[in-house]
LUMLUMTOR-388985 format. One record per residue (C-alpha): residue number from 1; x, y, z. Coordinates in steps of 0.02 Angstrom, whole numbers, plus 50000, padded with zeros to 5 digits. Example, Ala and Ser with C-alpha at 12.3 -4.5 7.8 and 13.67 -1.06 7.14 Angstrom:
REM residues 2
+-----+-------+-------+-------+
|   n |     x |     y |     z |
+-----+-------+-------+-------+
|   1 | 50615 | 49775 | 50390 |
|   2 | 50684 | 49947 | 50357 |
+-----+-------+-------+-------+
END
This chain:
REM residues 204
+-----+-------+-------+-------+
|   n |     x |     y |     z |
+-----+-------+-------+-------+
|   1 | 50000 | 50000 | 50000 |
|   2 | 50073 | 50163 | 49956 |
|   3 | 50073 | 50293 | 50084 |
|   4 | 49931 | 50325 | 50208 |
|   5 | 49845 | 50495 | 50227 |
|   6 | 49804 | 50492 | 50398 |
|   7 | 49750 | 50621 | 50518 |
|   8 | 49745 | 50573 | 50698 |
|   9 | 49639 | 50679 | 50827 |
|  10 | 49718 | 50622 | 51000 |
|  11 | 49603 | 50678 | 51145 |
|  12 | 49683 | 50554 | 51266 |
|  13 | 49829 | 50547 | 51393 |
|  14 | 49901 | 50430 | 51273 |
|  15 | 50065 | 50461 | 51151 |
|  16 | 49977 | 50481 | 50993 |
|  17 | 50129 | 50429 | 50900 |
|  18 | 50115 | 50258 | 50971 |
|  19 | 49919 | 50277 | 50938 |
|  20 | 49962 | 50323 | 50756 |
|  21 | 50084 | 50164 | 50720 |
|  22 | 49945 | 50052 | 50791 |
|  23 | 49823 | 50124 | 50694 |
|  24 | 49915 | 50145 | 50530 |
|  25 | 49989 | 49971 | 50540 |
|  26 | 49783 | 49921 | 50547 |
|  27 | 49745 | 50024 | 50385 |
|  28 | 49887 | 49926 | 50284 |
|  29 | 49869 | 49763 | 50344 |
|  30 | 49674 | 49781 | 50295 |
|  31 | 49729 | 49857 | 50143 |
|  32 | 49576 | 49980 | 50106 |
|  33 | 49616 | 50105 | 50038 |
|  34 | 49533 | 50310 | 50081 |
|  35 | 49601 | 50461 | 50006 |
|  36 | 49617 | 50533 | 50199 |
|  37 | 49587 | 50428 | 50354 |
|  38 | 49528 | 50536 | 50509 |
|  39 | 49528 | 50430 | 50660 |
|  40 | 49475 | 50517 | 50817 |
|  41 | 49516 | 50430 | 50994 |
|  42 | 49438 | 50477 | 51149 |
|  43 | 49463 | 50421 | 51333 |
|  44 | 49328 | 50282 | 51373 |
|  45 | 49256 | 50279 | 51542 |
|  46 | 49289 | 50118 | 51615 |
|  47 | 49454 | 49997 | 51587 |
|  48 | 49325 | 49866 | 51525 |
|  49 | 49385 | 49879 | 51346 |
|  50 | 49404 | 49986 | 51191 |
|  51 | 49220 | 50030 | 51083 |
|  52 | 49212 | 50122 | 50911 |
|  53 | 49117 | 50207 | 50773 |
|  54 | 49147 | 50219 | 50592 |
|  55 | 49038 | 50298 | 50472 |
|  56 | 48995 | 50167 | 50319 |
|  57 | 49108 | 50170 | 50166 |
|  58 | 49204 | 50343 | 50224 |
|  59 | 49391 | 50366 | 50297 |
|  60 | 49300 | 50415 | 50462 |
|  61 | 49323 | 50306 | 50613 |
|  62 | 49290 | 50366 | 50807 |
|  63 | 49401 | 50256 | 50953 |
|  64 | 49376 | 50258 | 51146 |
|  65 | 49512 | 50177 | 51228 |
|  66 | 49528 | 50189 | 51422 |
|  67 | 49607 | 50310 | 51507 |
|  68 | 49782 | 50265 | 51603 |
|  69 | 49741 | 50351 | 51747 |
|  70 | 49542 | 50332 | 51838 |
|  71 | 49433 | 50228 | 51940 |
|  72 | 49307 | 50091 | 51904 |
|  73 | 49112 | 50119 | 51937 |
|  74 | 49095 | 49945 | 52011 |
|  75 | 49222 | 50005 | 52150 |
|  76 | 49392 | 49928 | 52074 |
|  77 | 49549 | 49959 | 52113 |
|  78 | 49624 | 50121 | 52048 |
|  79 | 49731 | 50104 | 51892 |
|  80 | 49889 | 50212 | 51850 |
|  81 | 49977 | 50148 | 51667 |
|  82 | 50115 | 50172 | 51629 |
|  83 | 50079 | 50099 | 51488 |
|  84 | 49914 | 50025 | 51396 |
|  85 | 49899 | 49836 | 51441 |
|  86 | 49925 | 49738 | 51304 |
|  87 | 49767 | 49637 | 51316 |
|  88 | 49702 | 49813 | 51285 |
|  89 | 49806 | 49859 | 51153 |
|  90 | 49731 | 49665 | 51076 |
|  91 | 49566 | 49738 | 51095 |
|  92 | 49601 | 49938 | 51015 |
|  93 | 49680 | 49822 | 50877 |
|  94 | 49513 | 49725 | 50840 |
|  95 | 49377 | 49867 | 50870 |
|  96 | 49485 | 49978 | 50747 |
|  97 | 49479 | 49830 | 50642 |
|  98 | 49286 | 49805 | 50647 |
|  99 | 49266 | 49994 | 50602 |
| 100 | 49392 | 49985 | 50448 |
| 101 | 49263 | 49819 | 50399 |
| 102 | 49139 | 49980 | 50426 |
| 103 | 49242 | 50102 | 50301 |
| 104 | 49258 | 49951 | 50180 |
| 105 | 49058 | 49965 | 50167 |
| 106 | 49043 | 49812 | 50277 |
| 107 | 48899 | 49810 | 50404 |
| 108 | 48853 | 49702 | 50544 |
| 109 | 48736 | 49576 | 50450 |
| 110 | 48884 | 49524 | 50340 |
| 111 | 49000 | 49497 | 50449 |
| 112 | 49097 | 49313 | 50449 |
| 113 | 49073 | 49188 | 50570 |
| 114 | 49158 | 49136 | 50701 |
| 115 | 49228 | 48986 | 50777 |
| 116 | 49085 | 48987 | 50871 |
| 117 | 48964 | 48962 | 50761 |
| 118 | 48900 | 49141 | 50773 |
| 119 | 48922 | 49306 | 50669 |
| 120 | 49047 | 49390 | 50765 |
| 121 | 49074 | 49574 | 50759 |
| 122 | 49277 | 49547 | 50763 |
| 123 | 49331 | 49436 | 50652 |
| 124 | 49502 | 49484 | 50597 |
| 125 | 49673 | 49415 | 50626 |
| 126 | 49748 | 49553 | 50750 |
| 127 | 49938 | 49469 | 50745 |
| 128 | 50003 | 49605 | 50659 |
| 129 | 49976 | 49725 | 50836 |
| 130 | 50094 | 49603 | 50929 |
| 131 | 50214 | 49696 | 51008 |
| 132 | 50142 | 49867 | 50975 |
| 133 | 50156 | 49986 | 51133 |
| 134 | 50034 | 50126 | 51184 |
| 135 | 50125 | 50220 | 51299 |
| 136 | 50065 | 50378 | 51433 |
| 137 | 50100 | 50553 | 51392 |
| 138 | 50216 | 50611 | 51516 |
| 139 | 50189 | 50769 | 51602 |
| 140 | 50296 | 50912 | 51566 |
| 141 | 50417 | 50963 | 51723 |
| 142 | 50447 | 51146 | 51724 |
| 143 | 50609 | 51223 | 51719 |
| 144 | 50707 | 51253 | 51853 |
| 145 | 50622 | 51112 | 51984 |
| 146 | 50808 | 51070 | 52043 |
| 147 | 50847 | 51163 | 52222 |
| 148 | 50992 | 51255 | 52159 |
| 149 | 50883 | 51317 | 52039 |
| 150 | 50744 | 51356 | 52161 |
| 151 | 50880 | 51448 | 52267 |
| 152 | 50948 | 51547 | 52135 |
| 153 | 50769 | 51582 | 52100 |
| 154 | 50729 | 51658 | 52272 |
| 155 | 50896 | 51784 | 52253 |
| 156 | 50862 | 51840 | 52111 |
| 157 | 50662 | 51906 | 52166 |
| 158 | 50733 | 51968 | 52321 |
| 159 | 50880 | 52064 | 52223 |
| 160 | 50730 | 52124 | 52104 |
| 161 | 50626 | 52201 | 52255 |
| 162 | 50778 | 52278 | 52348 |
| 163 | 50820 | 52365 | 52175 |
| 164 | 50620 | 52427 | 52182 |
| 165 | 50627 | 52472 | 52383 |
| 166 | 50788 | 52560 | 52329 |
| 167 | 50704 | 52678 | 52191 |
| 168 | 50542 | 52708 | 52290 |
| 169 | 50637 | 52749 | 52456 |
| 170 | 50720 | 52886 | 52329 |
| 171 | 50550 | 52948 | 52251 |
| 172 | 50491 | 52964 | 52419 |
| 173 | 50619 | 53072 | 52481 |
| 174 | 50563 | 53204 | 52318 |
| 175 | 50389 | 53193 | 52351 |
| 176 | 50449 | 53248 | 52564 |
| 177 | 50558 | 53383 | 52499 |
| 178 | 50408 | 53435 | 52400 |
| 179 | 50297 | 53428 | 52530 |
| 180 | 50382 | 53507 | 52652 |
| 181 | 50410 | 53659 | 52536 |
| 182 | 50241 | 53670 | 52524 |
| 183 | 50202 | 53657 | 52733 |
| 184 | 50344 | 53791 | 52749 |
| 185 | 50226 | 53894 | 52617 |
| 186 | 50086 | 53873 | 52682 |
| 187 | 50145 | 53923 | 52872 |
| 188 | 50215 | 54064 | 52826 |
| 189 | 50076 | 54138 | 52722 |
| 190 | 49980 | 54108 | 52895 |
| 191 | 50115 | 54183 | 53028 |
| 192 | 50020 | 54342 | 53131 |
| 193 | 50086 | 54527 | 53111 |
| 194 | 50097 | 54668 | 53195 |
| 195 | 50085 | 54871 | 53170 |
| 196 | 50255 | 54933 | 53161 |
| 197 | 50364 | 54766 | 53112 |
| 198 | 50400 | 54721 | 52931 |
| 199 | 50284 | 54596 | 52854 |
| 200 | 50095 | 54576 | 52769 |
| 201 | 50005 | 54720 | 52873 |
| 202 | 50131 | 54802 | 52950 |
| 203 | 50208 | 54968 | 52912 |
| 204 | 50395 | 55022 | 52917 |
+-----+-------+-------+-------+
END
C-alpha cells in the first residue's frame, strides 16, 4: 500500500505517535484504501475495553480507549499505566479493525462467522499488533524544579525588590522635599503681624 493519509485527533493521555503506528499498521494490513483517514480517539470511561464508530464506506472512524489514569464504577481498584495493557492494546487492535470492515462498506449483517458458530462482530486476525506499545503522555516538568535552581530563584526576586525598595525609598524622599516646601509655604503665608514690624500688614 502506498502511503497513508492519515490524520489522527488524540484527545487522550496517550502518546499519539504510538496511537498512530497502531492504527496505521491496521489500515495497511486491511489494505483499504481512503484518500484521507481521520481517526479520532477519545478516553473511554471504564478499563473494561476499547468501543468504536465508523461511518459506512468513508475514511472516518471514532476510538475510545481507556484512560491510564481513573477509577472503576463497580468500586475497582484504581489504575495508574504506565503503559496501555496489552490485552488492551489486543482489543484497540480488533475494534479499529471492525470499524475499517465499517469504512470498507461492511455492516454488521455480513459479517463472517466465528469459531463459534455465530456472526461475530471481530473477526480479523489482529497478529500484526503484537508487540505494538501505547504508551502515557508524560507530564511536562517545568524548568528550574532542581533546588539550586529554586535557590537561585529566590535571590534573584529578592535582588529584584531591593532594587524597587531602593528607587521608591528615593521617590519618596522628592515627594517629602516637595511637601515640606509646600508646609513651609503654607505656614508662613499664615504667621500673625503686627503694626510697626516688617511683614503683610505692617508698616515700616
Amino acid at each position: 500500500m502506498s502511503r497513508i493519509r492519515l490524520t489522527i485527533t488524540n484527545r487522550t493521555k496517550w502518546r499519539t505517535g504510538d496511537l498512530r503506528r497502531l492504527v496505521e499498521s491496521g489500515i495497511r494490513e486491511s489494505g483499504v484504501h481512503r484518500n484521507h483517514w481521520r481517526v479520532e480517539v477519545a478516553s473511554a470511561r471504564q478499563a473494561r475495553g476499547c468501543s468504536g464508530r465508523a461511518w459506512l464506506g468513508s475514511g472516518r472512524i471514532r476510538m475510545h480507549v481507556p484512560a491510564p489514569v481513573g477509577v472503576e464504577y463497580d468500586g475497582g481498584p484504581r489504575r495508574d499505566w504506565a503503559e496501555l495493557p496489552a490485552a488492551l492494546v489486543a482489543d484497540f487492535a480488533r475494534v479499529l479493525m471492525h470499524e475499517i470492515g465499517h469504512c470498507r462498506g461492511i455492516r454488521h449483517g455480513d459479517m463472517l462467522e466465528g469459531a463459534s458458530g455465530r456472526r461475530e462482530l471481530h473477526p480479523y486476525p489482529i497478529d500484526w499488533a503484537d508487540g505494538l506499545r501505547v504508551r502515557r503522555v508524560e507530564p511536562k516538568r517545568k524548568a528550574g524544579t532542581t533546588p539550586a535552581d529554586r535557590e537561585a530563584h529566590a535571590r534573584a526576586k529578592l535582588a529584584a525588590w531591593d532594587r524597587k525598595i531602593k528607587a521608591a525609598q528615593t521617590h519618596r524622599k522628592r515627594w517629602v522635599a516637595k511637601v515640606r516646601y509646600y508646609d513651609r509655604k503654607a505656614a508662613a503665608s499664615k504667621a500673625p503681624t503686627f503694626p510697626g514690624f516688617p511683614g503683610k500688614g505692617g508698616s515700616k
